[in-house]
C-alpha distance (Angstrom), angle and dihedral (degrees) to the residues before:
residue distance angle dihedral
X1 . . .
X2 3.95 . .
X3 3.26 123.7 .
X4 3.64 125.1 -74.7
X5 3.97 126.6 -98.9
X6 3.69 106.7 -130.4
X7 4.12 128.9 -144.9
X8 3.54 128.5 172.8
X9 4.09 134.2 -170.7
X10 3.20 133.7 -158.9
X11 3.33 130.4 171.9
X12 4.14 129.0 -167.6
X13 3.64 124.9 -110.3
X14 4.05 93.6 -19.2
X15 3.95 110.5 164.5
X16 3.80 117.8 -131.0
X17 3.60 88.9 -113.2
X18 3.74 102.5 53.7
X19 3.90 105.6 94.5
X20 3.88 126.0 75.3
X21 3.83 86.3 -122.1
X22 3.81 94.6 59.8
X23 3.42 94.6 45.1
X24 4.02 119.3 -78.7
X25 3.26 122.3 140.6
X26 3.58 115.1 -178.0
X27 3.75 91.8 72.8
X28 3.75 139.4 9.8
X29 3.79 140.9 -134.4
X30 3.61 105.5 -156.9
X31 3.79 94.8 171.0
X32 3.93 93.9 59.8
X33 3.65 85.1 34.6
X34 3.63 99.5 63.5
X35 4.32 86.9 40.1
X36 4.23 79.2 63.3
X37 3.45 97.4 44.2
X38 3.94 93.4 47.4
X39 3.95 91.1 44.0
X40 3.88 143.2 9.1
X41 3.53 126.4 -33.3
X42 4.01 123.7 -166.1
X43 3.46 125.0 -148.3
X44 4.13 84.8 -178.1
X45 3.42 113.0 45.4
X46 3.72 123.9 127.8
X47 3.51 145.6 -173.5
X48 3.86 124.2 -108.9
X49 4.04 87.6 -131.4
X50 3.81 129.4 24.0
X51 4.58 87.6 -135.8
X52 3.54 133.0 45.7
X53 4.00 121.0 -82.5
X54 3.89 105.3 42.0
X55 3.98 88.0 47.7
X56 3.75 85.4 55.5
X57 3.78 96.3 49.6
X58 3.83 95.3 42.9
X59 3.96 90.5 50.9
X60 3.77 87.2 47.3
X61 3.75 100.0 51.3
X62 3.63 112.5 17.1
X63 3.68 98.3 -115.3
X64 4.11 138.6 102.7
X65 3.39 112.8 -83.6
X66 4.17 100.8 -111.1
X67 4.34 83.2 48.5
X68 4.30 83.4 57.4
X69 4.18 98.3 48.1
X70 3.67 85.8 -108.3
X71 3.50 120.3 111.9
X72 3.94 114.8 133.6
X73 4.16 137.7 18.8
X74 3.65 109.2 -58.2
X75 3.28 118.3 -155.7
X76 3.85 147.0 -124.2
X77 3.93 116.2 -108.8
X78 3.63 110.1 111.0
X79 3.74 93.4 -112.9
X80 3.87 91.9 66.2
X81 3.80 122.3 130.3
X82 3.33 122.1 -139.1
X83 3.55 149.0 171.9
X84 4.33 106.1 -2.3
X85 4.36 113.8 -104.3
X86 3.99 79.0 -131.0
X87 3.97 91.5 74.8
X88 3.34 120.0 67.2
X89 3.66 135.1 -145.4
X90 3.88 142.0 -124.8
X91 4.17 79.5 -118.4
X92 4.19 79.1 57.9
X93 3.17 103.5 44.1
X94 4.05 87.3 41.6
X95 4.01 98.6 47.3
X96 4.06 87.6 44.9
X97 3.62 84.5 56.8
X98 3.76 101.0 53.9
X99 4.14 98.5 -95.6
X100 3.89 125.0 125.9
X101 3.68 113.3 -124.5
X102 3.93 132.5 -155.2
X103 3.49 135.3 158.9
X104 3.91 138.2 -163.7
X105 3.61 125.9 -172.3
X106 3.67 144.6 44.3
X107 4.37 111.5 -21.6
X108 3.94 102.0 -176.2
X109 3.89 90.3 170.1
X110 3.86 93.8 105.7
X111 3.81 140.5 -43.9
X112 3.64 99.1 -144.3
X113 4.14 114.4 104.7
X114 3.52 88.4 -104.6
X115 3.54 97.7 44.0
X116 3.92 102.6 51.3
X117 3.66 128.1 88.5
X118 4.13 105.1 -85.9
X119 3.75 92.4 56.8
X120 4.15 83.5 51.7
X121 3.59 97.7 49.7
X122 3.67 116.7 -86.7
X123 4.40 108.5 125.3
X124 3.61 83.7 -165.9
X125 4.48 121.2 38.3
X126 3.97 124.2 165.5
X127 3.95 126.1 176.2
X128 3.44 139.8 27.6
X129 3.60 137.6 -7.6
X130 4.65 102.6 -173.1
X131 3.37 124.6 73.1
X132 3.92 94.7 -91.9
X133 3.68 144.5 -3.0
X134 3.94 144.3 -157.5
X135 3.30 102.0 -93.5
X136 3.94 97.5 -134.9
X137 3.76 99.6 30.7
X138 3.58 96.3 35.4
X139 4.16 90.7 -141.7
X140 4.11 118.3 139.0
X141 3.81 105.3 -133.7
X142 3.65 100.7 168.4
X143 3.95 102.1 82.6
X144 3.74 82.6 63.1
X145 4.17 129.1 126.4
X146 3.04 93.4 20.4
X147 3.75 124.7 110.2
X148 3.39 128.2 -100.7
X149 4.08 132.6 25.8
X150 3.68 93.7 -19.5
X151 3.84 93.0 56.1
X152 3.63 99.8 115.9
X153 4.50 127.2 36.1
X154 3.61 108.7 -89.4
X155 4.02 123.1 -146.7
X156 3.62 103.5 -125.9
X157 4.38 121.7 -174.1
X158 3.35 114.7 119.1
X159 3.76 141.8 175.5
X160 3.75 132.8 -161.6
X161 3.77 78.5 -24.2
X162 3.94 93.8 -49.3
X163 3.09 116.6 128.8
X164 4.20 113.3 -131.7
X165 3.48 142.4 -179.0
X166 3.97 119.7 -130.2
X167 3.89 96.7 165.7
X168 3.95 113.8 -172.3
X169 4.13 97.8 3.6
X170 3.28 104.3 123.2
X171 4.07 111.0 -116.7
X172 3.64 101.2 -126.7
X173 3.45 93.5 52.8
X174 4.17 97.9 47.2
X175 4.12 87.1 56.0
X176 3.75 86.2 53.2
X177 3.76 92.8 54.6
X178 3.59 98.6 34.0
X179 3.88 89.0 51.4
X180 3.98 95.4 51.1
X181 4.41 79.8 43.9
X182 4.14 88.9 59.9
X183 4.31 82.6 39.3
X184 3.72 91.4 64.8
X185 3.76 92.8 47.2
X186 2.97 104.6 52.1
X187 3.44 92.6 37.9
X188 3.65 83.3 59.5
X189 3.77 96.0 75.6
X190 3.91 136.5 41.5
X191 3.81 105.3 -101.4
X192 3.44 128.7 87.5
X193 3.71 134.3 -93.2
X194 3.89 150.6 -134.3
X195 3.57 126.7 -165.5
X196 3.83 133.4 -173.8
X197 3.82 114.9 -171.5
X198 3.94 98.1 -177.8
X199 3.77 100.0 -171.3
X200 4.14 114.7 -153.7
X201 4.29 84.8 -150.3
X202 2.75 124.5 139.8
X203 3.56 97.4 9.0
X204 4.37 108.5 108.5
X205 3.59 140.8 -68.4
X206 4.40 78.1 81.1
X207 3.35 95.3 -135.4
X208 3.83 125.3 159.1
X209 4.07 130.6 154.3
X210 3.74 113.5 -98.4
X211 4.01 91.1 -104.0
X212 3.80 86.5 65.1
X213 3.57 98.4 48.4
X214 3.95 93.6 46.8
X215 3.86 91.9 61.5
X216 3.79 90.1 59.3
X217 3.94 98.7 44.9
X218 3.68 95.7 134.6
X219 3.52 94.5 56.9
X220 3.97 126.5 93.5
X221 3.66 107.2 -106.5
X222 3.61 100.5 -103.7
X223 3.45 86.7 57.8
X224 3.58 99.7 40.3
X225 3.77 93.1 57.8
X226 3.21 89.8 46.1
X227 3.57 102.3 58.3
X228 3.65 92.1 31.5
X229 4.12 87.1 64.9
X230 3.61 91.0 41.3
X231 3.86 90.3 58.1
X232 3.52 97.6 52.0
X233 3.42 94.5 55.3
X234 3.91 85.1 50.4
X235 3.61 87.5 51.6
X236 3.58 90.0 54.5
X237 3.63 102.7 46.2
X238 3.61 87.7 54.2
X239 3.98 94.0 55.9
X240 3.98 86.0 48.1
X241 3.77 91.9 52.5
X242 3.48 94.0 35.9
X243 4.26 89.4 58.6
X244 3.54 82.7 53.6
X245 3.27 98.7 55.4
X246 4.29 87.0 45.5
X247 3.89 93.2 52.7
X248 4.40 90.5 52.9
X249 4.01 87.7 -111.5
X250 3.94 102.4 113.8
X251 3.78 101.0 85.5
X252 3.61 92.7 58.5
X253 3.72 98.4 34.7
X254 4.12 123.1 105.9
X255 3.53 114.7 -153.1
X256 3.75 130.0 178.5
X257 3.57 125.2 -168.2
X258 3.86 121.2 -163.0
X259 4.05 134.3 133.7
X260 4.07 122.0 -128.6
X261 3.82 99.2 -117.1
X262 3.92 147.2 -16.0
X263 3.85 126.5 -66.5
X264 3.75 118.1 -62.4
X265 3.97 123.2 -120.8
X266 3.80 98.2 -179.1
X267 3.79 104.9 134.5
X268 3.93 86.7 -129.8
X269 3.90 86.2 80.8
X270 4.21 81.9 73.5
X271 3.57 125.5 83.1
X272 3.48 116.9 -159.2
X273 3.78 98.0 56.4
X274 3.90 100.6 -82.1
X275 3.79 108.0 156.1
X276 3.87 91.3 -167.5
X277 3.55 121.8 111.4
X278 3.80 116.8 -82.4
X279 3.56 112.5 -122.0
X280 3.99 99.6 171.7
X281 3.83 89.3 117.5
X282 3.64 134.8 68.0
X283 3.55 144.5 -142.1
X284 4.06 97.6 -168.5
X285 4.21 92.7 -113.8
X286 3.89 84.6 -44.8
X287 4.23 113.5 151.3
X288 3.56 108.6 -105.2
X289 4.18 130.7 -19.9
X290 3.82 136.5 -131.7
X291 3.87 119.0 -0.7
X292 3.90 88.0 15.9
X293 4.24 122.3 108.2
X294 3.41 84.5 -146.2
X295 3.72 124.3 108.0
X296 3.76 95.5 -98.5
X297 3.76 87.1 58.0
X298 3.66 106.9 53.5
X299 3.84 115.1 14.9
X300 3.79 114.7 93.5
X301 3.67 158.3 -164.4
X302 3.31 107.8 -95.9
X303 4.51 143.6 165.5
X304 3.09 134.6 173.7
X305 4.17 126.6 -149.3
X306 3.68 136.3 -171.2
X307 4.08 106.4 132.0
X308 4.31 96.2 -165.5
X309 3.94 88.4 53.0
X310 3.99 106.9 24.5
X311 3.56 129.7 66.6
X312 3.64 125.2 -140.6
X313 3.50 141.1 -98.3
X314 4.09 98.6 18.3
X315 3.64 130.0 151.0
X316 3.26 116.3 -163.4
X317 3.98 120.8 -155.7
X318 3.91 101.5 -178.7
X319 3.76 113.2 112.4
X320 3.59 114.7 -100.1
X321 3.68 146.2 173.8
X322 3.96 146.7 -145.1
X323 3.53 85.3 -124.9
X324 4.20 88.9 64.3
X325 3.67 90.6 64.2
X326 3.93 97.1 73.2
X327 4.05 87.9 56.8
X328 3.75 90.1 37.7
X329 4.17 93.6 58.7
X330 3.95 95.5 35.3
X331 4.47 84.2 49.3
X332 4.02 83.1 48.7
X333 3.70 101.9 43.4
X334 3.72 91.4 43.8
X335 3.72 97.5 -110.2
X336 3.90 123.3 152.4
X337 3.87 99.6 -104.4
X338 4.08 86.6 -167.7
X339 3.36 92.8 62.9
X340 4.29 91.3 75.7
X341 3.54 136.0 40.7
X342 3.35 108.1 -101.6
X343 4.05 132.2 155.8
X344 3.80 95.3 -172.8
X345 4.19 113.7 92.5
X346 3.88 124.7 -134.1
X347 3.80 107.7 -100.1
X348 3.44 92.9 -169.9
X349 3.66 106.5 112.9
X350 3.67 89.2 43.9
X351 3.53 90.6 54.5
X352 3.70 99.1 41.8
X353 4.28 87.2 33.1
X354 2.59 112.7 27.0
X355 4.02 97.8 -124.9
X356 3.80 126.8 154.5
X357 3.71 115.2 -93.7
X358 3.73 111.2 -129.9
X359 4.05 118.0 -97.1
X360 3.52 114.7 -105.2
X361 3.66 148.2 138.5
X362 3.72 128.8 -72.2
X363 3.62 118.4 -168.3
X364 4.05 137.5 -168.2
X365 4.10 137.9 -177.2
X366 3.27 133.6 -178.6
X367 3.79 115.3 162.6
X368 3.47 110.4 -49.8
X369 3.32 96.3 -11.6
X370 3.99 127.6 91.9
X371 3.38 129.0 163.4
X372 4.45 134.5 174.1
X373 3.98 121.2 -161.7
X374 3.88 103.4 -163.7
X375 4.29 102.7 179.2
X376 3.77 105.2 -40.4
X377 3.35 100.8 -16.9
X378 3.62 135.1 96.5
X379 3.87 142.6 -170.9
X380 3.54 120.4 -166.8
X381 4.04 107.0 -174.5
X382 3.97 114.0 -158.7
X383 4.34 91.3 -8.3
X384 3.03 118.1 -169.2
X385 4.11 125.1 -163.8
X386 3.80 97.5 -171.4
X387 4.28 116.7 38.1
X388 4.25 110.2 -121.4
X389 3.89 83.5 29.5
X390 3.72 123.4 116.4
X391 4.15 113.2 -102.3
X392 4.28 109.2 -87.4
X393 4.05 89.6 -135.4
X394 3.81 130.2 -5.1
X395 4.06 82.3 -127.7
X396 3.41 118.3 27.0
X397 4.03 110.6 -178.5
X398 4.31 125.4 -168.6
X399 3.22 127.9 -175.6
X400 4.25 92.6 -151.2
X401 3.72 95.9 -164.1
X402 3.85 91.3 62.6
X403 3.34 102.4 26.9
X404 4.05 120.6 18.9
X405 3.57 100.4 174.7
X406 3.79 95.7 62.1
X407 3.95 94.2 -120.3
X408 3.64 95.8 146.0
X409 4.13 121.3 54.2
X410 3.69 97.2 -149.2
X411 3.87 89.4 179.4
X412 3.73 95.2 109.5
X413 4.05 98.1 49.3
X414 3.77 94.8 44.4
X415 4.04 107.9 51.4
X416 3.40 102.2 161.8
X417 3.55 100.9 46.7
X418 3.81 92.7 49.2
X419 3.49 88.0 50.5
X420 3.32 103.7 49.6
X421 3.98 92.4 45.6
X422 4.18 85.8 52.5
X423 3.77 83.0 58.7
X424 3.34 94.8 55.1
X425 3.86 98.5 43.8
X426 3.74 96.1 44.6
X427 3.87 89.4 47.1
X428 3.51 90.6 48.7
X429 4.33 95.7 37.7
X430 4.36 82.4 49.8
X431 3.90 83.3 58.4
X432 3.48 97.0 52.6
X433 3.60 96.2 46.2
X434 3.94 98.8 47.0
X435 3.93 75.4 49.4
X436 3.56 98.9 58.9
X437 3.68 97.9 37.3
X438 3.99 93.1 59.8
X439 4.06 104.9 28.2
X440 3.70 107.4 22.3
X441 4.08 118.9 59.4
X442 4.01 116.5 171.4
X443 4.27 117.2 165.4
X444 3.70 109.1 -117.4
X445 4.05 87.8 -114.8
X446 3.36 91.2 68.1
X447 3.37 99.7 58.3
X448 3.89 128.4 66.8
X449 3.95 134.9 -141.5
X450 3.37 122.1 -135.9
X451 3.49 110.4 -63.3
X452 4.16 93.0 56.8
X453 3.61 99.5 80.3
């Protein structure tokens, strides 16, 4: 069999709740819908990060955040650093091996030279490289007042390290056609290709064309605009997959869809003022949401496609990560997985057979926080539900099977399972940090606190 087309989505602050498949009901995506229903669907997938940057360096190169150089918000001023030259890519690793590789979307890794997507792989990059953008204008205001490089809003649209101006298109719908543009190239010629379609949606200013809003009428406006954006970007996948299936590519295509972290509640995602918390997003009765350890925070939506190899109709319940899908695609395409650092595994016989993945650890951080989920239990260590808030519990212990929204901190009748898992996740957070300290050096301007996203 050849080798294996490869598309990945992401979207930007999408709750685990917020798809028809996973449970919402006061809208639908049929388009990602009908990618479930002809593939696998996860009920435990998570994100590497619960905010945007390290989830986008641990889905691009198969490792833990603090093992990529990528461990908090970076922001947007052009003289941002970003994810290191040393670490390679899936678009690396991909290009080495023969494929093409384009991506359209939002990058937020870096907007230095070295930092951006050509010098990480990609022959062909359109979008964004800040945290966020106007949707019509494409400009990143939210670096601004404050001293230094990031003083004043910066116009950010870019391709192949160009930049262009785009003024009133809508964002969501320029990475849909600029994404079925790279399709038809590569298409074009007889090696293989990888796409990553980054989407900025839902991720604030909420901004959606009038079309989208008038489907959700009924709903209150949080929601509206919320489900609004979300639909676009279901739209949009649909046209992408839908080229795919016009230029004879789908059967041997592998797609994954996922998002980089739960919903957001900054009051910035308003915008008339409001400085209560935004609750437009949602985490389907998850614990918690974006910059939180808990559940709400870091477990996802997430399918994946790839008709000649997976069979229909699955839903998988084994916990897995955005940092398996590097290992996955190298196991698929017939790379040498061995030849990279990676701490993701290859999911690809559980995917294509349905075979038990291993158990083993998976770990987070995020400031004070840390947290491990080894099989159905989890420790959250210093949790916090709201960001600038003090921790809930020094140890906060689930058991997910029987309770998946964290309700119950089981910390104090199971001792020697919350001890042991604190070993593990201080043993494993001490590695990162000794990491970071030697390898990894970013200025503290570069990087944001919470509230940069």
């Amino acid at each position: 069999m050849s080798q294996p087309n490869v598309i990945i989505f992401f979207t930007d602050d999408q709750g685990y709740g917020d798809l028809s498949c996973m449970g919402a009901t006061d809208f639908r995506t049929p388009n990602l819908d009908r990618m479930a229903n002809d593939g696998v669907r996860f009920t435990d997938w998570y994100s590497n990060s619960p905010v945007c940057s390290p989830s986008r360096a641990a889905l691009l190169t198969g490792r833990y955040p603090g093992n990529a150089g990528v461990r908090s918000i970076l922001r947007g001023h052009r003289q941002t650093t970003g994810l290191p030259s040393s670490v390679p890519t899936l678009a690396t690793m991909l290009r080495d091996a023969g494929y093409q590789t384009a991506m359209a979307g939002k990058w937020h890794l870096g907007l230095t030279e070295d930092s951006r997507p050509q010098s990480h792989g990609f022959d062909r990059s359109f979008g964004f490289f800040a945290g966020c953008i106007d949707y019509y204008s494409h400009i990143f205001y939210y670096g601004a007042n404050r001293p230094g490089p990031g003083l004043n809003p910066t116009h950010d649209l870019w391709e192949d390290n160009e930049e262009i101006w785009r003024n009133g298109e809508y964002f969501t719908e320029l990475v849909a056609d600029k994404a079925m543009e790279y399709l038809r190239e590569m298409s074009a010629t007889d090696k293989p290709f990888f796409l990553y379609v980054p989407f900025n949606a839902p991720h604030y200013p909420m901004h959606a064309p009038q079309e989208y809003m008038d489907r959700f009428a009924e709903l209150p406006w949080d929601r509206q605009a919320m489900a609004a954006m979300i639909s676009a970007v279901d739209d949009a996948i649909g046209k992408i997959m839908n080229e795919v299936e016009r230029l004879g590519a789908a059967a041997n295509t592998l797609s994954f869809f996922t998002s980089d972290n739960g919903p957001s509640r900054e009051t910035r995602n308003w915008l008339d003022g409001n400085q209560d918390p935004y609750y437009g997003g949602a985490s389907g009765g998850l614990k918690g949401h974006k910059f939180s350890l808990f559940e709400g925070g870091v477990r996802m939506p997430a399918i994946a496609h790839w008709p000649e190899r997976i069979g229909a109709g699955v839903v998988s319940g084994e916990p897995c990560a955005s940092m398996d899908i590097v290992p996955t695609v190298l196991d698929a395409v017939g790379v040498d997985a061995s030849r990279y650092e990676l701490n993701g595994v290859s999911l690809l016989d559980h995917l294509t057979s349905d075979t038990q993945l291993e158990d083993r650890p998976i770990f987070w951080e995020l400031g004070s926080q840390t947290a491990v989920r080894r099989g159905k239990w989890k420790l959250v260590l210093y949790g916090q539900l709201v960001e600038h808030e003090d921790p809930i519990a020094e140890d906060h212990l689930s058991n997910l099977d029987d309770d998946p929204s964290e309700s119950v901190n089981l910390a104090g009748q199971e001792p020697a399972i919350t001890s042991e898992l604190k070993r593990l996740a201080d043993n494993w957070r001490a590695g990162i940090e000794d990491r970071w300290a030697q390898e990894f050096t970013t200025p503290e301007s570069e990087q944001a606190g919470y509230r940069m996203a």
